[in-house]
PQR file of N, CA, C, O and H, with PARSE charges and radii, in Angstrom:
ATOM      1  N   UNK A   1      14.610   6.100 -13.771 -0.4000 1.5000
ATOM      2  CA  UNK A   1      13.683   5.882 -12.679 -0.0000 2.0000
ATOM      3  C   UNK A   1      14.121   6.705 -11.477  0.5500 1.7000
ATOM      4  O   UNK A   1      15.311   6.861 -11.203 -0.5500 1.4000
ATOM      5  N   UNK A   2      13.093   7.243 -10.744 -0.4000 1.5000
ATOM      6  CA  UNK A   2      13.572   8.395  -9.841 -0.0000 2.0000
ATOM      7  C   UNK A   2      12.692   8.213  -8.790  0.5500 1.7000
ATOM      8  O   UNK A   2      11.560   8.536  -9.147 -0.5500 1.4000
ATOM      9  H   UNK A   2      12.126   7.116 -10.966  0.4000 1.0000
ATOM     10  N   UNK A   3      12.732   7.869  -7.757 -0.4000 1.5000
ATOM     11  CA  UNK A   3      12.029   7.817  -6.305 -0.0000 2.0000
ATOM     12  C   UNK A   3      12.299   9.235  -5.835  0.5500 1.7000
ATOM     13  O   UNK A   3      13.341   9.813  -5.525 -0.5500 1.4000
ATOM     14  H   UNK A   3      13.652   7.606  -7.467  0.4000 1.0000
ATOM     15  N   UNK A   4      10.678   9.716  -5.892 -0.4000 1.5000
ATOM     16  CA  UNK A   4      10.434  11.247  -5.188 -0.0000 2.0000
ATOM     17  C   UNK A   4       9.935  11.277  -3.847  0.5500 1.7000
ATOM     18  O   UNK A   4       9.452  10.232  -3.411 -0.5500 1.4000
ATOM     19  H   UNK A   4       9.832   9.247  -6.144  0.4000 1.0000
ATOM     20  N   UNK A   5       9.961  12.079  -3.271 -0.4000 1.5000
ATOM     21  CA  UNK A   5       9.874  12.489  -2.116 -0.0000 2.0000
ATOM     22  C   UNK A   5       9.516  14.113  -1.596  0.5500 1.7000
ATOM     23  O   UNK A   5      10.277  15.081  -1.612 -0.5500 1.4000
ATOM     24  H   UNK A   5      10.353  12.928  -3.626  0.4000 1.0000
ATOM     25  N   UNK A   6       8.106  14.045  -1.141 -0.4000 1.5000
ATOM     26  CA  UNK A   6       7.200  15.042  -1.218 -0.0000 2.0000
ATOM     27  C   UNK A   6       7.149  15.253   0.326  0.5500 1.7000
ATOM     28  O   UNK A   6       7.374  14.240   0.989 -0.5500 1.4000
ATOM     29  H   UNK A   6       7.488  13.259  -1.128  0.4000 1.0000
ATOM     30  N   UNK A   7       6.922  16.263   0.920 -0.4000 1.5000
ATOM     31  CA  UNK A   7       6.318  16.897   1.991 -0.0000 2.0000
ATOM     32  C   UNK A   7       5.224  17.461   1.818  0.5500 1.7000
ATOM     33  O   UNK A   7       5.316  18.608   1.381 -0.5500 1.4000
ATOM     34  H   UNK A   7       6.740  17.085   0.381  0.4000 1.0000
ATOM     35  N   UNK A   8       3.873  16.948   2.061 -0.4000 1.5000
ATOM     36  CA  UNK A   8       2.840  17.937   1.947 -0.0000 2.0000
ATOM     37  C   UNK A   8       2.596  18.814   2.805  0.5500 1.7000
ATOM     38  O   UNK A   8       2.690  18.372   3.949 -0.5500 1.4000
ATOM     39  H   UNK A   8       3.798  16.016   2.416  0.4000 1.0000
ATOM     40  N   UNK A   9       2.245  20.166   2.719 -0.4000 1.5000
ATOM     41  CA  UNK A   9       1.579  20.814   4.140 -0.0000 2.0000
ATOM     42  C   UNK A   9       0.745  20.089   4.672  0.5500 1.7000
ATOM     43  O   UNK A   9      -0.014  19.219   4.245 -0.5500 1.4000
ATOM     44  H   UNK A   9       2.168  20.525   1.789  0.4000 1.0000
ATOM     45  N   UNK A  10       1.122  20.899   6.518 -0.4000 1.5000
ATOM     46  CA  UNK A  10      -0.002  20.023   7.265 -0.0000 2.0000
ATOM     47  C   UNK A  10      -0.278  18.512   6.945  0.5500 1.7000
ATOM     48  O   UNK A  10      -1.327  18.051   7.395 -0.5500 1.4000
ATOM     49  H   UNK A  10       1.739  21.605   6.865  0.4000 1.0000
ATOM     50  N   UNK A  11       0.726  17.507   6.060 -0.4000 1.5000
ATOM     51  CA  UNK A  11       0.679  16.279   6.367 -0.0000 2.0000
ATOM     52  C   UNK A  11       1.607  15.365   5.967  0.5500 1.7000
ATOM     53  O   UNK A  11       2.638  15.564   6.609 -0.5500 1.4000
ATOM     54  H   UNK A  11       1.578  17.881   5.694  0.4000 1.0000
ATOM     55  N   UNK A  12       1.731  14.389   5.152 -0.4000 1.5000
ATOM     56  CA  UNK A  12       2.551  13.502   5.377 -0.0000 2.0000
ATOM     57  C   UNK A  12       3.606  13.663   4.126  0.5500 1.7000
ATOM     58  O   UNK A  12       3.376  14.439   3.198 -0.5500 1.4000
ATOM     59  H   UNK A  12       0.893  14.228   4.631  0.4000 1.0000
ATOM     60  N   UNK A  13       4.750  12.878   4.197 -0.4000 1.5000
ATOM     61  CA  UNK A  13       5.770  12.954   3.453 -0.0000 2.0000
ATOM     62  C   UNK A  13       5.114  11.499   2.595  0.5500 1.7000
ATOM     63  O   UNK A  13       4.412  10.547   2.939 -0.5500 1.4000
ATOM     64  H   UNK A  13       4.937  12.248   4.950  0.4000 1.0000
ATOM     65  N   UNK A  14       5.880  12.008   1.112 -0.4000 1.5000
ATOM     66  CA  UNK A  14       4.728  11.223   0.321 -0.0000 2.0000
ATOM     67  C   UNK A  14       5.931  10.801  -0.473  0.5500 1.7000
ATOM     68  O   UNK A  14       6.830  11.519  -0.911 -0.5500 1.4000
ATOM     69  H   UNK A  14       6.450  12.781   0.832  0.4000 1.0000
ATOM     70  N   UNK A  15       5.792   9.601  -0.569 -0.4000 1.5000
ATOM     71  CA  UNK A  15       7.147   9.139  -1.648 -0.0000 2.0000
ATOM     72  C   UNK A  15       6.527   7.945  -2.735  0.5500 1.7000
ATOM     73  O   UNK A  15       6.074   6.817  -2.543 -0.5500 1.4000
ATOM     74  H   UNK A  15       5.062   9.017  -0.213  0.4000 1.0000
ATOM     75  N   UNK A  16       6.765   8.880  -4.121 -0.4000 1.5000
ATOM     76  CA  UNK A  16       6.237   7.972  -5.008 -0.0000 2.0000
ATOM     77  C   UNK A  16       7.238   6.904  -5.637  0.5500 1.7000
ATOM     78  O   UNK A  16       8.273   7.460  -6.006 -0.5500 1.4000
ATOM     79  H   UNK A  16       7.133   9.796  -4.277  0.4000 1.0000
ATOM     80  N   UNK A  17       7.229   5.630  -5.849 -0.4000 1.5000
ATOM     81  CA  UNK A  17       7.733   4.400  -6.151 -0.0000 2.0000
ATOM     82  C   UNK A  17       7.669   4.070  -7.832  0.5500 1.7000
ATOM     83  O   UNK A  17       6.675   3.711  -8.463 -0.5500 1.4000
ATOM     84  H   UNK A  17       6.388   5.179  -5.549  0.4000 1.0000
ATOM     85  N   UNK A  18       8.848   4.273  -8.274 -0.4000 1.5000
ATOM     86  CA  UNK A  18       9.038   4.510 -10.048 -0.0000 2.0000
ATOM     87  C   UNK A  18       8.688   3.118 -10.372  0.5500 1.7000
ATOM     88  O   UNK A  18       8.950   2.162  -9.642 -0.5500 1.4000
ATOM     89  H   UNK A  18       9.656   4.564  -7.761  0.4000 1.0000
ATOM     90  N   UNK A  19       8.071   3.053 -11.529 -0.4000 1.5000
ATOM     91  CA  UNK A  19       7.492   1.750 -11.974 -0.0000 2.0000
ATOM     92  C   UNK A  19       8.534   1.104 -12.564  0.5500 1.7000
ATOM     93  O   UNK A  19       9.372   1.774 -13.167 -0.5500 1.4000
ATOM     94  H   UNK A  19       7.859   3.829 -12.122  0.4000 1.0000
ATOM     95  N   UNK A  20       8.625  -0.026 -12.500 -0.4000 1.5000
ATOM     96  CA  UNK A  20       9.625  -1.214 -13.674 -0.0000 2.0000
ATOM     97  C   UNK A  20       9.008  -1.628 -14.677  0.5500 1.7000
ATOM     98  O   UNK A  20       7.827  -1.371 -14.913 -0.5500 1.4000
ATOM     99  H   UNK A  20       7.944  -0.570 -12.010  0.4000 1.0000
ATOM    100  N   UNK A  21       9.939  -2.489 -15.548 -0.4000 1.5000
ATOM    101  CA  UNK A  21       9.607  -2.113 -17.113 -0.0000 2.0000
ATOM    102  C   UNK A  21       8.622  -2.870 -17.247  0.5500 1.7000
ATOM    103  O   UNK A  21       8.252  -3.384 -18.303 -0.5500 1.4000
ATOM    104  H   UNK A  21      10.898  -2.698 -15.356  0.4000 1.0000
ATOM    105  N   UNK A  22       8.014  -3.017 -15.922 -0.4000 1.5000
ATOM    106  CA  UNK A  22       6.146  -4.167 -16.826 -0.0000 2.0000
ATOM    107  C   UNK A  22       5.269  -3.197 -16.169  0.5500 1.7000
ATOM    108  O   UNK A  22       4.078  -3.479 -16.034 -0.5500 1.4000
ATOM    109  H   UNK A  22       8.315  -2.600 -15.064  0.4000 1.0000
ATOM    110  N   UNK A  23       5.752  -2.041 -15.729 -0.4000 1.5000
ATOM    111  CA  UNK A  23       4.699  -0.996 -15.245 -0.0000 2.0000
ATOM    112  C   UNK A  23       4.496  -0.937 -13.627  0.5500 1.7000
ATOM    113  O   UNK A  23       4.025  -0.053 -12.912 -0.5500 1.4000
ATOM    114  H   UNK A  23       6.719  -1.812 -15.839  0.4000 1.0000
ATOM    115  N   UNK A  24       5.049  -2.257 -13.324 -0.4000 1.5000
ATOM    116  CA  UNK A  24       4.308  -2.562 -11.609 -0.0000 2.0000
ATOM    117  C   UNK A  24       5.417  -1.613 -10.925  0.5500 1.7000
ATOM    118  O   UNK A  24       6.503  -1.654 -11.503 -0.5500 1.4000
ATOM    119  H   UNK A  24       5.431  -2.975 -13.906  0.4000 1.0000
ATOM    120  N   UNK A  25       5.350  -0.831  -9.890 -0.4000 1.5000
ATOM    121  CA  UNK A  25       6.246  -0.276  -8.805 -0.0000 2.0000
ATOM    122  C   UNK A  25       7.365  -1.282  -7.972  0.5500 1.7000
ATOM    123  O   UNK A  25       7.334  -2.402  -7.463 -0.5500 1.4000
ATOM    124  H   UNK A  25       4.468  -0.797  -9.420  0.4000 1.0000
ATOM    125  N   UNK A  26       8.296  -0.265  -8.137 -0.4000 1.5000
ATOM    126  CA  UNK A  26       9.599  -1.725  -8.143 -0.0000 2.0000
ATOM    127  C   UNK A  26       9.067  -1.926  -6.670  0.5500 1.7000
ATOM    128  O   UNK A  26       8.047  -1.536  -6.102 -0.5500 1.4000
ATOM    129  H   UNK A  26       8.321   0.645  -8.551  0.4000 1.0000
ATOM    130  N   UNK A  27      10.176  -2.702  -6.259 -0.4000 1.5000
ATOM    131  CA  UNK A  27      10.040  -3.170  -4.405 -0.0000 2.0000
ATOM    132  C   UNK A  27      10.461  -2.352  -3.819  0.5500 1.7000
ATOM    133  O   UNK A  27      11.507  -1.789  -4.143 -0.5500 1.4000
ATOM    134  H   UNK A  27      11.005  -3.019  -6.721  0.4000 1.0000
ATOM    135  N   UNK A  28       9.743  -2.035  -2.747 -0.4000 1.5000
ATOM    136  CA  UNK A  28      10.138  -1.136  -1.542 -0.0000 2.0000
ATOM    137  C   UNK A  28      10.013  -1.992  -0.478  0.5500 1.7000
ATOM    138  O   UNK A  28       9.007  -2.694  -0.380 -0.5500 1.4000
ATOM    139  H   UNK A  28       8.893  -2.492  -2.484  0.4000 1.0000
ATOM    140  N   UNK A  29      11.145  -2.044   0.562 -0.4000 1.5000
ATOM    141  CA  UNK A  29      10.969  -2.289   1.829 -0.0000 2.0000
ATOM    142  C   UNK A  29      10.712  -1.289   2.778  0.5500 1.7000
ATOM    143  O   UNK A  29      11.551  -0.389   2.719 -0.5500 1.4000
ATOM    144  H   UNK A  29      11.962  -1.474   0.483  0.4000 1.0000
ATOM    145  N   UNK A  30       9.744  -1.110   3.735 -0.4000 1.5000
ATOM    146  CA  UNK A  30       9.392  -0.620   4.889 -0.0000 2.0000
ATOM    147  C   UNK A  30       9.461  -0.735   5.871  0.5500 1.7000
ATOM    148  O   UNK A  30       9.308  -1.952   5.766 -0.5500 1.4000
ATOM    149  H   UNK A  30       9.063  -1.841   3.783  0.4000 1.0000
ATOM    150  N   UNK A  31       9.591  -0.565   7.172 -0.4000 1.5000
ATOM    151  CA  UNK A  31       9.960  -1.206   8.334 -0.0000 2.0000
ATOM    152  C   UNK A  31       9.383  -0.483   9.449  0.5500 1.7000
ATOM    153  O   UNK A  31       9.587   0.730   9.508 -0.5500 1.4000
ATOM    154  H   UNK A  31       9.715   0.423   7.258  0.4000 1.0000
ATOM    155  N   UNK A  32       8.704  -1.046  10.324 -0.4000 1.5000
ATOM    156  CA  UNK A  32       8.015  -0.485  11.102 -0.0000 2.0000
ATOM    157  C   UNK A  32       9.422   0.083  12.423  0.5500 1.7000
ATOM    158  O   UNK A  32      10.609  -0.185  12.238 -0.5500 1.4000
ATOM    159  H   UNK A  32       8.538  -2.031  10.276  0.4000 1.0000
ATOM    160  N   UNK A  33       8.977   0.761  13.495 -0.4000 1.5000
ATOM    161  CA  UNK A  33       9.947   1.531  14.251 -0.0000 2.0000
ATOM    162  C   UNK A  33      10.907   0.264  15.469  0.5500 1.7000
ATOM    163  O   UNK A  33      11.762   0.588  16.293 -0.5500 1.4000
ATOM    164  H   UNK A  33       8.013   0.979  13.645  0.4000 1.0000
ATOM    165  N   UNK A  34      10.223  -1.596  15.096 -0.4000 1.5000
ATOM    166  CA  UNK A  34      10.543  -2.581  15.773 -0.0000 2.0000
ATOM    167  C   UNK A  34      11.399  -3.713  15.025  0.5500 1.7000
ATOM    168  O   UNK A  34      11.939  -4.790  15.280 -0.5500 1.4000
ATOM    169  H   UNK A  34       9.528  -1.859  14.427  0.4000 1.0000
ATOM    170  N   UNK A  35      11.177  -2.711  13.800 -0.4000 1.5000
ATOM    171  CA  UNK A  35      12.164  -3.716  12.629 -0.0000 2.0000
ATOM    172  C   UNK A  35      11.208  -4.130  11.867  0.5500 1.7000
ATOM    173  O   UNK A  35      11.598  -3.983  10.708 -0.5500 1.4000
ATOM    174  H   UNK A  35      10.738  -1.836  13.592  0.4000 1.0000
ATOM    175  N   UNK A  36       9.874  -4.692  11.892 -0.4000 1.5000
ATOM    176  CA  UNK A  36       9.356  -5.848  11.145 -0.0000 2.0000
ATOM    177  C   UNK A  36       8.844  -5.149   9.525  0.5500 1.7000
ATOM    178  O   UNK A  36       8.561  -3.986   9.238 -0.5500 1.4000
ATOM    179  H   UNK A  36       9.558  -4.811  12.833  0.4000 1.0000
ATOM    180  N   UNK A  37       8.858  -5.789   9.089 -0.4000 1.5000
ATOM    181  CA  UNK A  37       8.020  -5.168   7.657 -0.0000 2.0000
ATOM    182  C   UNK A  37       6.707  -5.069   7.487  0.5500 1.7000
ATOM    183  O   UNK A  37       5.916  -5.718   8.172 -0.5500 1.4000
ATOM    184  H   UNK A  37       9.088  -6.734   9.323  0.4000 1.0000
ATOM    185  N   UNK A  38       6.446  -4.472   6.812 -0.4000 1.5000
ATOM    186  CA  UNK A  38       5.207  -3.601   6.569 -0.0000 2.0000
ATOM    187  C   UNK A  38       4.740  -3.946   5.161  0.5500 1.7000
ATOM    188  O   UNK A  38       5.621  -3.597   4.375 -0.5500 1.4000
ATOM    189  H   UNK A  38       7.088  -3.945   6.256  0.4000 1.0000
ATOM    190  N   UNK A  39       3.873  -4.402   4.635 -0.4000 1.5000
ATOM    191  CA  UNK A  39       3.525  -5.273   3.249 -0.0000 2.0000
ATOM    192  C   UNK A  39       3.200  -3.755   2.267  0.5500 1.7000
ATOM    193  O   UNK A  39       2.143  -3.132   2.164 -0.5500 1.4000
ATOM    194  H   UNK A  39       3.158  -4.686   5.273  0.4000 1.0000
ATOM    195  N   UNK A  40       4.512  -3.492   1.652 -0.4000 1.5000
ATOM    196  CA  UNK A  40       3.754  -2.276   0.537 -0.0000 2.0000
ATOM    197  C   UNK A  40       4.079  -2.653  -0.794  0.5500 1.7000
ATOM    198  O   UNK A  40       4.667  -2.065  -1.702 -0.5500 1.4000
ATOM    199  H   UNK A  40       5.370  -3.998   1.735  0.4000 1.0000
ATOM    200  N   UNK A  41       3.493  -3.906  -0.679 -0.4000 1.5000
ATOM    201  CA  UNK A  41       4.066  -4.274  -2.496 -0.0000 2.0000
ATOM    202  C   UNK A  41       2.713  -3.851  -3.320  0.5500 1.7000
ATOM    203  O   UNK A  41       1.594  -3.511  -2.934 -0.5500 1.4000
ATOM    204  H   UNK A  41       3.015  -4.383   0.059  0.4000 1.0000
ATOM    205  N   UNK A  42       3.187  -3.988  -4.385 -0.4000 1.5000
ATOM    206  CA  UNK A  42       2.776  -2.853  -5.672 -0.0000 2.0000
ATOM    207  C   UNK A  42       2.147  -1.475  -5.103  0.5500 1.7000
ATOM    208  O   UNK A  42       1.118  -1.150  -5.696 -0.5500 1.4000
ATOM    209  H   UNK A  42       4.095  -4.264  -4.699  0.4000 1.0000
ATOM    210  N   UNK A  43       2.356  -1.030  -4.578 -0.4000 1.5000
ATOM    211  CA  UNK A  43       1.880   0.817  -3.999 -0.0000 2.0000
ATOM    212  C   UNK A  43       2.649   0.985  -4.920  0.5500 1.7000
ATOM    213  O   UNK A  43       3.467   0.108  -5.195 -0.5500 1.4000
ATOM    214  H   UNK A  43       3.192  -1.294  -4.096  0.4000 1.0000
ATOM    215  N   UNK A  44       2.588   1.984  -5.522 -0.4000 1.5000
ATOM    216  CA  UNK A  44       2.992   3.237  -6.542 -0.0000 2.0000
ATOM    217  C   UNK A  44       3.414   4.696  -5.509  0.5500 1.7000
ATOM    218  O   UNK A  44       4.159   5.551  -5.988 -0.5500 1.4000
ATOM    219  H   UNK A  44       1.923   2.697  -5.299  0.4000 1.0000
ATOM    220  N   UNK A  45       2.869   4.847  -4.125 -0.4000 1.5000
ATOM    221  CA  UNK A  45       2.366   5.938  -3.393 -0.0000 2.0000
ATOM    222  C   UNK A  45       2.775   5.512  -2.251  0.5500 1.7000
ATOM    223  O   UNK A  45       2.314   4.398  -2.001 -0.5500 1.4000
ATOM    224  H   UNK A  45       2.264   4.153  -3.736  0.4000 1.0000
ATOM    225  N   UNK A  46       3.849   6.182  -0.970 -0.4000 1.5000
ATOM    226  CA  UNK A  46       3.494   5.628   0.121 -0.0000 2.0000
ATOM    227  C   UNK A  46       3.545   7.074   1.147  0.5500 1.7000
ATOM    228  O   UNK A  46       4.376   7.961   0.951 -0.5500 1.4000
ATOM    229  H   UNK A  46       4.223   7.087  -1.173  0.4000 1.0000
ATOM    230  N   UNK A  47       3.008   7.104   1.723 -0.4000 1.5000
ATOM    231  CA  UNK A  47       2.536   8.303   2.771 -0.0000 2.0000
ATOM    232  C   UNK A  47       3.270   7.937   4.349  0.5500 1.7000
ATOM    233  O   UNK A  47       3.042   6.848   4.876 -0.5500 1.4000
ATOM    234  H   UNK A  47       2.333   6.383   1.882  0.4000 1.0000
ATOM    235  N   UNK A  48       4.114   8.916   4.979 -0.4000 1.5000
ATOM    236  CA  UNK A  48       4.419   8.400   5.728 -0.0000 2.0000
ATOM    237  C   UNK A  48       4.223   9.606   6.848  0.5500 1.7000
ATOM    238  O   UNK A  48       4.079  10.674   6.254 -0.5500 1.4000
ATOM    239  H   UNK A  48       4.300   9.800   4.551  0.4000 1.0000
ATOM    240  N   UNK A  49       4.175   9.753   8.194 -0.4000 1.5000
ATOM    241  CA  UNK A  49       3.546  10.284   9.204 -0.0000 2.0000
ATOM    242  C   UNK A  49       4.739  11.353   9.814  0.5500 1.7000
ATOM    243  O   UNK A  49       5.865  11.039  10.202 -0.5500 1.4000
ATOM    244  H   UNK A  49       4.291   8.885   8.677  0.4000 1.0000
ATOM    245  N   UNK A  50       4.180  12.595   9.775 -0.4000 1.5000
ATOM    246  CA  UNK A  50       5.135  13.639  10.102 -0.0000 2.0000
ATOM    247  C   UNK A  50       4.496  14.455  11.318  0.5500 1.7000
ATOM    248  O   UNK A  50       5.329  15.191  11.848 -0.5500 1.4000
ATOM    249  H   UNK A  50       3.266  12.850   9.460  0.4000 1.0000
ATOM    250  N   UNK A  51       3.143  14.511  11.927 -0.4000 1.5000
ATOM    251  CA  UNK A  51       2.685  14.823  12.724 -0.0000 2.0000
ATOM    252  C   UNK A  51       3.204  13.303  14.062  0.5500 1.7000
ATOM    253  O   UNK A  51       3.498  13.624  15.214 -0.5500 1.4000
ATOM    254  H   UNK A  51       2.467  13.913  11.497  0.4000 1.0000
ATOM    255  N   UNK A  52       3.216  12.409  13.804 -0.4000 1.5000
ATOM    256  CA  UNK A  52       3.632  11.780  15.174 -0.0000 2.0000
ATOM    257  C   UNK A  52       2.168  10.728  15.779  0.5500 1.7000
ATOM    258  O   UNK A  52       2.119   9.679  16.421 -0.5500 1.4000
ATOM    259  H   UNK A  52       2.978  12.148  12.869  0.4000 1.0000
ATOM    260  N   UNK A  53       1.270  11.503  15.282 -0.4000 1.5000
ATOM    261  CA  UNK A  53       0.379  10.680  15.892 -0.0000 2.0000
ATOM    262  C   UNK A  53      -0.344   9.407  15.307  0.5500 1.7000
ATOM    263  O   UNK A  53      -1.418   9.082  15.813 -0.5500 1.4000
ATOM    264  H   UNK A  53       1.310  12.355  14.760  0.4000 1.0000
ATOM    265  N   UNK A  54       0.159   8.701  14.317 -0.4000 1.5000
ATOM    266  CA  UNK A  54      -0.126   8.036  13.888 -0.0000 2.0000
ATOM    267  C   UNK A  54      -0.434   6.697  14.486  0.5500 1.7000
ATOM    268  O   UNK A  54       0.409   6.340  15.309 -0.5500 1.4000
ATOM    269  H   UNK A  54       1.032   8.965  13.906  0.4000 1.0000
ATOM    270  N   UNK A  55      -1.383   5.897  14.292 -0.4000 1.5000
ATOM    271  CA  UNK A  55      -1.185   4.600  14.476 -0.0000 2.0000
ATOM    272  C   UNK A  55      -0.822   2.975  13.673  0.5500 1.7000
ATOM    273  O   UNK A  55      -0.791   1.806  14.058 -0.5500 1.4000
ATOM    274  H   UNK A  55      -2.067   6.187  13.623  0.4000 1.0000
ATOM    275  N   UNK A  56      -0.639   3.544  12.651 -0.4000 1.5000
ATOM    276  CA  UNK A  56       0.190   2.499  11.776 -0.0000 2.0000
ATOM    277  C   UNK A  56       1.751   3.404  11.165  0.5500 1.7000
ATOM    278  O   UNK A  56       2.317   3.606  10.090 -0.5500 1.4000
ATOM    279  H   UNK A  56      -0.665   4.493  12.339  0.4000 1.0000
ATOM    280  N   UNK A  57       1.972   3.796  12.861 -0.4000 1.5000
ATOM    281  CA  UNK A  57       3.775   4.003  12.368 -0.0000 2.0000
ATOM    282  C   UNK A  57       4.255   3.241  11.272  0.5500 1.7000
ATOM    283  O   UNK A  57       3.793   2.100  11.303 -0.5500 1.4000
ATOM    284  H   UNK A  57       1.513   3.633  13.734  0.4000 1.0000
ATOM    285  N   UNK A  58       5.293   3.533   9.965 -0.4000 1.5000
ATOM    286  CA  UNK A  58       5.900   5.007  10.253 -0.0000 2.0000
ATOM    287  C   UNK A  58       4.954   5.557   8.831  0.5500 1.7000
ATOM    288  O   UNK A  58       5.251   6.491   8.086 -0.5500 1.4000
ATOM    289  H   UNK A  58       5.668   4.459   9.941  0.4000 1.0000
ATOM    290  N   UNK A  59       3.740   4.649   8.744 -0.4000 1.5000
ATOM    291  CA  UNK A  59       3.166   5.476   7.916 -0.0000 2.0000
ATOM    292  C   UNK A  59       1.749   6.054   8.168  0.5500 1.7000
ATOM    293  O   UNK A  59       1.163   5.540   9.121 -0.5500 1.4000
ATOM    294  H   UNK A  59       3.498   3.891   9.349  0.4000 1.0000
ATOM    295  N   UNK A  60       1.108   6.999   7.514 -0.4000 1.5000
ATOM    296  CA  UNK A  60       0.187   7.813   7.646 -0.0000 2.0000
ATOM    297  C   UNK A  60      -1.496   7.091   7.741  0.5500 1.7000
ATOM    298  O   UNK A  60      -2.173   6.465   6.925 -0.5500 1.4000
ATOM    299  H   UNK A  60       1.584   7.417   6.740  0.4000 1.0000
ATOM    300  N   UNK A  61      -1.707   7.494   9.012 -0.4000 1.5000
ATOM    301  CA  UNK A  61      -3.320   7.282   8.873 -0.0000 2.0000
ATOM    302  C   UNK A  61      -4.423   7.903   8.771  0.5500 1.7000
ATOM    303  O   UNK A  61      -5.569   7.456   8.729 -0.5500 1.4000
ATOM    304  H   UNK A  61      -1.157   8.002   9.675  0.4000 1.0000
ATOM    305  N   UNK A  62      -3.812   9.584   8.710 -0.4000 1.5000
ATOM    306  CA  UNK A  62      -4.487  10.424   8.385 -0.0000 2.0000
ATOM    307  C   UNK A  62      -4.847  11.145   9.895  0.5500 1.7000
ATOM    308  O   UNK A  62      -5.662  12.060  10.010 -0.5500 1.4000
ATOM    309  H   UNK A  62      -2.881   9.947   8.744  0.4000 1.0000
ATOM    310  N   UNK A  63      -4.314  10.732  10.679 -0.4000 1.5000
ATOM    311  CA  UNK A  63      -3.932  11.211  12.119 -0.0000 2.0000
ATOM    312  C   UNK A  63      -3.854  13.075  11.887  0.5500 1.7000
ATOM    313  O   UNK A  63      -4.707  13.834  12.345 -0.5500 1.4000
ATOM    314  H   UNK A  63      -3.652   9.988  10.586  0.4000 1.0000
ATOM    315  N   UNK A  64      -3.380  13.249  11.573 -0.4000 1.5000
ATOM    316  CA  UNK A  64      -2.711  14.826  11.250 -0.0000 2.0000
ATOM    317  C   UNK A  64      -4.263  15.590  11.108  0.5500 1.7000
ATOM    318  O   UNK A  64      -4.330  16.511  11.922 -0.5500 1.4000
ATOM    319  H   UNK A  64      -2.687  12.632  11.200  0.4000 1.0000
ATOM    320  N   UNK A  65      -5.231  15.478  10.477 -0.4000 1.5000
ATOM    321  CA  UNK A  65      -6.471  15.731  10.345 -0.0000 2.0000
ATOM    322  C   UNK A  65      -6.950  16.421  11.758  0.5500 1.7000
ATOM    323  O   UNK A  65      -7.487  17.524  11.859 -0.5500 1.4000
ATOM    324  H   UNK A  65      -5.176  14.730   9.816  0.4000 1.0000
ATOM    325  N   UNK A  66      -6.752  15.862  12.417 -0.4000 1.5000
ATOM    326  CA  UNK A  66      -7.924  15.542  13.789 -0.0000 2.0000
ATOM    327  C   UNK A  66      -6.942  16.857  14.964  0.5500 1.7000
ATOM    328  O   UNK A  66      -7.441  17.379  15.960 -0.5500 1.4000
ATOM    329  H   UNK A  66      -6.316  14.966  12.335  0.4000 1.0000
ATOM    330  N   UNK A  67      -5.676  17.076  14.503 -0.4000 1.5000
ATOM    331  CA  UNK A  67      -4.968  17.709  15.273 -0.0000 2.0000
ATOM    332  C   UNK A  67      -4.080  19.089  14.832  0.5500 1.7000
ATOM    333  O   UNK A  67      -4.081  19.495  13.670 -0.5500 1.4000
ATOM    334  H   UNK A  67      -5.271  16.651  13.694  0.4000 1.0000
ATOM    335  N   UNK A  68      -3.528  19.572  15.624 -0.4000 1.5000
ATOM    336  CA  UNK A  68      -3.162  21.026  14.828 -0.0000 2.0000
ATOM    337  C   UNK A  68      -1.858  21.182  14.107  0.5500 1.7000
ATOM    338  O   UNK A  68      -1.446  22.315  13.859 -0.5500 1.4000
ATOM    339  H   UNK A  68      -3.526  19.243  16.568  0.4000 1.0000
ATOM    340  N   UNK A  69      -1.115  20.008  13.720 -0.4000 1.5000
ATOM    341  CA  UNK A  69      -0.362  19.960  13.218 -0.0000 2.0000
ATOM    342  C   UNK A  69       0.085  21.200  11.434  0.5500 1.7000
ATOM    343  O   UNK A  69      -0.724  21.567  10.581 -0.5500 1.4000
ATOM    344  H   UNK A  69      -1.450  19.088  13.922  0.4000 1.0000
ATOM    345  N   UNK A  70       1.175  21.411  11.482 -0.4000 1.5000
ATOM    346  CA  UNK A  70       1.368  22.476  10.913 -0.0000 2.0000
ATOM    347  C   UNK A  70       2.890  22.884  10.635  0.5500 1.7000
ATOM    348  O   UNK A  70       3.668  23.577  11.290 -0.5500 1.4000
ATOM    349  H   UNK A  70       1.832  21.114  12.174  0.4000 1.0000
ATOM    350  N   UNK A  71       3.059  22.063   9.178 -0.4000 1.5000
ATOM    351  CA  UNK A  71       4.640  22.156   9.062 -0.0000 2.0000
ATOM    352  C   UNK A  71       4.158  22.588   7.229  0.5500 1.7000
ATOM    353  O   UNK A  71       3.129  22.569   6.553 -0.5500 1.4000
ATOM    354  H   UNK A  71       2.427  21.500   8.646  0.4000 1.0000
ATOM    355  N   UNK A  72       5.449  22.909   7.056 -0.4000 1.5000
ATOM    356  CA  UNK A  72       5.031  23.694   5.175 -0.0000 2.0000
ATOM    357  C   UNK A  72       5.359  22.535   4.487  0.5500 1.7000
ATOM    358  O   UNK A  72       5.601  21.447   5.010 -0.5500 1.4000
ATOM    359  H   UNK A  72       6.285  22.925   7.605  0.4000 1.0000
ATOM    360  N   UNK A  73       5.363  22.858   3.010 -0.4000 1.5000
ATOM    361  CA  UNK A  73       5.839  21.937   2.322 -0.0000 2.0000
ATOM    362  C   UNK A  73       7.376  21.455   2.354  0.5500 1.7000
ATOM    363  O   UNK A  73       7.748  20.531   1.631 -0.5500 1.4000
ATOM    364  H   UNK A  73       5.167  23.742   2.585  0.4000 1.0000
TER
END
């Protein structure tokens, strides 16, 4: 089992969550930038915000779209 970790251009860092042996995506904890947790149980996928402007820190709302953000893979 291998937790990847993607940079897309122009957007978010993408980290996929290796499944356990009944298929479901193991547990991930998340934590917002105040400590509290962030509910990402069974995601397989989690997208997280590299442009800054997000409003569901520290993950992606698709913020990056709307602005000129511009980093490579």
């Amino acid at each position: 089992m291998t937790l990847r970790f993607r940079a897309r251009a122009r957007g978010p860092l993408v980290v996929s969550v290796p499944a356990g042996p009944d298929g479901a995506p193991l547990p991930v904890e998340v934590l917002r930038p105040d400590g509290s947790a962030i509910d990402v149980a069974g995601r397989a996928q989690l997208l997280f915000c590299r442009c800054g402007r997000t409003r569901s820190a520290p993950l992606c709302d698709g913020a990056h779209n709307g602005c000129d953000f511009e980093k490579p893979e």
